[in-house]
C-alpha positions in Angstrom: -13.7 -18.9 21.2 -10.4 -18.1 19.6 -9.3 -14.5 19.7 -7.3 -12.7 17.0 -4.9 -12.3 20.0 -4.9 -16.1 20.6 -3.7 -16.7 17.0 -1.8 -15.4 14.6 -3.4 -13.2 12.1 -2.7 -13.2 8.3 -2.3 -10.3 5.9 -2.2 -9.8 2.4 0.4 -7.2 1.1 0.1 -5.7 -2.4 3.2 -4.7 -4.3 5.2 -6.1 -1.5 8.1 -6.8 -3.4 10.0 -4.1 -3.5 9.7 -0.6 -1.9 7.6 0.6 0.6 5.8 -2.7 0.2 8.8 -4.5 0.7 9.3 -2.3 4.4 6.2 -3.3 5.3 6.1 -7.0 4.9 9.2 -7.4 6.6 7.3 -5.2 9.6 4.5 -7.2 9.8 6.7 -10.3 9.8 8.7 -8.9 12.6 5.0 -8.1 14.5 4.4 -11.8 13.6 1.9 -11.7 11.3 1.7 -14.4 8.5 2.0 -12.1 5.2 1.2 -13.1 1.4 3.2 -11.0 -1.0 1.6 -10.2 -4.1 3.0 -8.5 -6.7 3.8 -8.5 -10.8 6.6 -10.4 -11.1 6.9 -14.0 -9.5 10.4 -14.2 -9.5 11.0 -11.1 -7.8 8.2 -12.0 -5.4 10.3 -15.4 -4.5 13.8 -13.1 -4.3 11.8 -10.8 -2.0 10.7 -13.7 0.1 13.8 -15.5 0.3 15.4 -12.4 1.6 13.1 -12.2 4.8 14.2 -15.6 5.6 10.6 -16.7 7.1 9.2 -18.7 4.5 7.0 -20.9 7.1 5.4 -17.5 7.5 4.8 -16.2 4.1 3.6 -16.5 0.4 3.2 -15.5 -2.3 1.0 -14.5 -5.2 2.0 -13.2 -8.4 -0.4 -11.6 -10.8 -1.8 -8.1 -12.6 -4.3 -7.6 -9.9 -6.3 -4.4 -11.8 -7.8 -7.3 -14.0 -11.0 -8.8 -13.7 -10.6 -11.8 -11.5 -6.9 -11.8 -10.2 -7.7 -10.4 -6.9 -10.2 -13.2 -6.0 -7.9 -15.6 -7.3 -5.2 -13.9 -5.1 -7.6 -14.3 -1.9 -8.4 -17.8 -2.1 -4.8 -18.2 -2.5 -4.4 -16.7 0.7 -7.2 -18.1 2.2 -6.4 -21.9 0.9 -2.7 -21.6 2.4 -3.8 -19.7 5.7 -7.2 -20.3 6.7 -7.9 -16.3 6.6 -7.2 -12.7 6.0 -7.1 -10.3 8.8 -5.6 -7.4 7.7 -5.3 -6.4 3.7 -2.5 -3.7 2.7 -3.5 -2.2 -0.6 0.1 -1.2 -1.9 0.3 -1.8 -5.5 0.9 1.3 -7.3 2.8 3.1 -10.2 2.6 5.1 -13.1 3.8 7.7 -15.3 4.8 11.2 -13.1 4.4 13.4 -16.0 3.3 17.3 -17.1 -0.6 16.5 -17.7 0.1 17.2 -21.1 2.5 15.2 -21.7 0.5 11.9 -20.9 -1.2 9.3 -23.2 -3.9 7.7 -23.0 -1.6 4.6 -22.0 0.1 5.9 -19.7 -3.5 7.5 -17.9 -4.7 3.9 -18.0 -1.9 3.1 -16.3 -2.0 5.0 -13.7 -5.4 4.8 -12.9 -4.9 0.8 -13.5 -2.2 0.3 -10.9 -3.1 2.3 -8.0 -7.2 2.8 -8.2 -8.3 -0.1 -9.6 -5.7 -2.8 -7.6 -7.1 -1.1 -4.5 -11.1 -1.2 -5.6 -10.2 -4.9 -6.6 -8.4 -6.2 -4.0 -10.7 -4.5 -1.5 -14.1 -6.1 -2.5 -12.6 -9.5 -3.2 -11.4 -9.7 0.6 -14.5 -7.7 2.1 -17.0 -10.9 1.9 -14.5 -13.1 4.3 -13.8 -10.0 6.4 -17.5 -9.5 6.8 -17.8 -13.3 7.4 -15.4 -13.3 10.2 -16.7 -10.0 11.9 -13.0 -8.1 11.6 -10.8 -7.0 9.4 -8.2 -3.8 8.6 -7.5 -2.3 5.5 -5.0 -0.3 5.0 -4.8 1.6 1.8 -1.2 3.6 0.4 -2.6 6.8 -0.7 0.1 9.9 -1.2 0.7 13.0 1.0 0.9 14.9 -2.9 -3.0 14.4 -3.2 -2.9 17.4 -0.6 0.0 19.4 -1.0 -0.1 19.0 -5.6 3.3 18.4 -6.2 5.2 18.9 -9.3 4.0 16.7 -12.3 1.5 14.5 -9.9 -2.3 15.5 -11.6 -3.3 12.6 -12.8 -1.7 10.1 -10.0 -3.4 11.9 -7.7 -6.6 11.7 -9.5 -6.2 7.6 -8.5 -4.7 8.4 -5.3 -7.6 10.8 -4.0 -9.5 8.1 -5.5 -7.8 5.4 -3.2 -8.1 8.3 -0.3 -12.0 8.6 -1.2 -13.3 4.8 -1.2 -11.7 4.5 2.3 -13.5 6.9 3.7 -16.6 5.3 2.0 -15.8 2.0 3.0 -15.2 2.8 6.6 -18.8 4.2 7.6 -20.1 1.5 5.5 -18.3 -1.4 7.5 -17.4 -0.4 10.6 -20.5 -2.8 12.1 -18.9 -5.6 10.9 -15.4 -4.6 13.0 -13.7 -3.7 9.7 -11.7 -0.5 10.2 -10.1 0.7 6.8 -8.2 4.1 6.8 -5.2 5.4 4.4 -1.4 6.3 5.1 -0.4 9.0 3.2 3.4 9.3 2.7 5.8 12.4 1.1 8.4 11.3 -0.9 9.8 8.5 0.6 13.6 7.1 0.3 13.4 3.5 -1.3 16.6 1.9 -2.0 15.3 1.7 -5.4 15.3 5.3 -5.8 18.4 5.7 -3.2 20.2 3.6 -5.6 19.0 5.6 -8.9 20.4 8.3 -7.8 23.3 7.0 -6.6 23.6 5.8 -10.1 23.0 8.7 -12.1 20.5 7.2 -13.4 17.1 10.1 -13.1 17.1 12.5 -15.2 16.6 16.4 -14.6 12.8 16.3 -14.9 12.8 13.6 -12.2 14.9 15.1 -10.1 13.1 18.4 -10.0 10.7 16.3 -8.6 12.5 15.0 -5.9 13.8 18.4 -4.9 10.3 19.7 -4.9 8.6 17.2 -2.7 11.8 17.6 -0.3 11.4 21.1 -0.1 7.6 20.8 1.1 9.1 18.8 3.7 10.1 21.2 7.4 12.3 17.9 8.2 14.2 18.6 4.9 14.2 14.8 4.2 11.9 12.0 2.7 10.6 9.5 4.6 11.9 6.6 5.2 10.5 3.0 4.8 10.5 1.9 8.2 8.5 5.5 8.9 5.8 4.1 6.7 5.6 0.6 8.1 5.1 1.9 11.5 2.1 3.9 10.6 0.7 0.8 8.7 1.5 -2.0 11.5 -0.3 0.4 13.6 -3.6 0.6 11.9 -3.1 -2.7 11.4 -3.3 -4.1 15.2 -6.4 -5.0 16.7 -6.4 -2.0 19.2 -6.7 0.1 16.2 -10.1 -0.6 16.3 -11.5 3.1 16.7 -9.6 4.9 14.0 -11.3 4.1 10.9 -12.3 6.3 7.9 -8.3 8.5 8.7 -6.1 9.6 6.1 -2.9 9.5 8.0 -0.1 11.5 6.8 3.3 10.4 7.2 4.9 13.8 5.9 7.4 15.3 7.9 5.2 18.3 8.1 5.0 19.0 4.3 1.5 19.7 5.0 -0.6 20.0 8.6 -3.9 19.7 10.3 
């Protein structure tokens, strides 16, 4: 029989082309994984692939994967192209960081749209071929500010502790089957996206509060840095991960401990 070791595994990676998502695609790659990108946008998918330079290992899959239907349609993708999914990084994320107040009822479907319900999604399209195979790992981007309530972050982390919560679910209810699924946690975390905003003057005063505020939480006195995220992620990813499931992980600098 063939072992996951004996071949090599496949992942899909949500919001993958930019960001965090982005740092962790191009780790998996480098751990040589076969990744599927998925994101929004298709043509900043392909710009995100060509950049990595493997396309005989990767693909991708563009659609809004908080609707009904996408994220199966995004796992037989995978599956058609790849045979099957080992490991599935729920990434995909965003929304307004507002005062409560100050939000809409747009911009709190939103936020509840791109981070809880792409992860709820994409998880119970893949769990069936997981369950199927007898193994899988899910790894879930949740946020260090579900613990520490930073500035302006109430209602994203009401979908983050959400996206902490089924996890934790999830993992007692699957860990039979060999299907670990835990959580890394980040602080703020440097993106060249953001790198470059600032560098740009281009955040404003609220935002930057922000930024100074999650900094400050931090003992390191930094954010994190991509490749610090990836590295927690490729780890609960291998196969001898296999006895850490149900975790919240925090990759925090210290911002908060235990």
């Amino acid at each position: 029989m063939t072992t996951t070791t004996e071949r090599r595994q496949v992942a899909v990676v949500t919001g993958a082309a930019t960001g965090i998502g982005f740092g962790i695609t191009q780790r998996l790659l480098d751990d040589g994984i076969t990744v599927v990108m998925a994101g929004l946008d298709v043509e900043l998918l392909e710009k995100a692939r060509a950049r990595l330079g493997v396309l005989n290992r990767t693909d991708t899959f563009a659609g809004d994967l908080s609707a009904p239907g996408v994220s199966e349609a995004m796992i037989e993708s995978a599956r058609t192209h790849f045979g099957r999914i080992d490991i599935l990084v729920n990434n995909a994320g965003g929304g307004l960081i507002a005062p409560t107040l100050e939000h809409t009822e747009e911009t709190l479907q939103a936020t509840i749209d791109r981070n809880l319900w792409t992860t709820l999604r994409s998880t119970l399209a893949v769990l069936p071929s997981m369950v199927n195979q007898g193994y899988g790992r899910i790894v879930n981007i949740g946020a260090e500010s579900v613990r520490n309530g930073l500035t302006d972050h109430a209602v994203y982390n009401a979908a983050k502790g959400g996206v902490h919560a089924l996890a934790t679910g999830l993992a007692r209810e699957f860990a039979r089957h060999g299907i670990t699924v835990n959580v890394v946690a980040p602080s703020y975390t440097r993106t060249d996206e953001i790198d470059a905003a600032i560098a740009g003057g281009r955040i404003g005063p609220r935002f930057r509060k922000v930024l100074d505020d999650a900094t400050c939480l931090i003992p390191m006195g930094r954010g994190a840095e991509v490749d610090e995220i990836a590295a927690a992620v490729a780890f609960l990813a291998r196969e001898d991960s296999r006895f850490i499931t149900g975790q919240i992980i925090s990759v925090n600098g210290g911002s908060s401990m235990s």
